[in-house]
N, C-alpha and C positions, 0 to 999 in steps of 0.2 A: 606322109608328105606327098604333095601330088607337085608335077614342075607342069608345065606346059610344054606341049608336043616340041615345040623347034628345042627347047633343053634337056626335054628327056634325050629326041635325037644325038644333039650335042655328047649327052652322058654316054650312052649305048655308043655312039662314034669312037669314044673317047677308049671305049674298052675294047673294042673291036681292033681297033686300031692298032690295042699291044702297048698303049701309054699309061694306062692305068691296068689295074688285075681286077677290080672291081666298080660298080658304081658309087659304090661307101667309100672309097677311096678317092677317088672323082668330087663326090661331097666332101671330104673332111678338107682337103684340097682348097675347094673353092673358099669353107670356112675360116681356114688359115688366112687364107690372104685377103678375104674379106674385113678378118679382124684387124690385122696388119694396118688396110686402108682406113680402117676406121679409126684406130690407134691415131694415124697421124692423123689424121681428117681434126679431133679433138684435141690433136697439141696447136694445129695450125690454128683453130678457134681460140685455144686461149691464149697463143699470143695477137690474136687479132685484139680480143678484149683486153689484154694489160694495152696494147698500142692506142687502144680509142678511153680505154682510161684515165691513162699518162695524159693524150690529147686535150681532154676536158679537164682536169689538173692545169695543165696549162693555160688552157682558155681562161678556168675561174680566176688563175692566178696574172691572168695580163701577160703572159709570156707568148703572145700571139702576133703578127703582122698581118698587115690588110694582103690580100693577092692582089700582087703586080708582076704579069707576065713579062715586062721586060725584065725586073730585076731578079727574076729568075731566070733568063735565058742568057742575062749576062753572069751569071752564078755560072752557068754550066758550059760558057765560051771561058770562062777563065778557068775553072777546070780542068776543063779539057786542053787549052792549050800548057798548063802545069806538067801534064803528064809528060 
């Protein structure tokens, strides 16, 4: 595996530093949390996709309004004066 000069730095910094005991260490590190972000990165996608499936369920089904910006702004003045 080869990184690029500003990552190697990074890595060799990181060890020098006394934060890590090794470069392997530094990578498994970065791995973890890569996985982690990508973990959620793919829950967040699939609830985007159930949310624009539902959407379109709705649309074929007529259960849709046209946009009208005032009657959503008075949606969110009564609201908010609820609270």
């Amino acid at each position: 595996m080869t990184l690029p000069s500003d990552m190697a730095a990074a890595v060799k910094g990181a060890v020098q530093g006394g934060d890590y005991a090794s470069s392997s260490e530094v990578v498994r590190e970065a791995l973890r949390d890569w996985k982690l972000k990508r973990s959620l990165q793919l829950k967040e996608m699939e609830a985007l996709k159930a949310d624009i499936d539902k959407g379109l369920i709705d649309l074929t089904q007529g259960r849709v309004q046209d946009f009208n910006i005032d009657r959503i702004v008075a949606r969110g003045r009564r609201l908010l004066a609820a609270r």
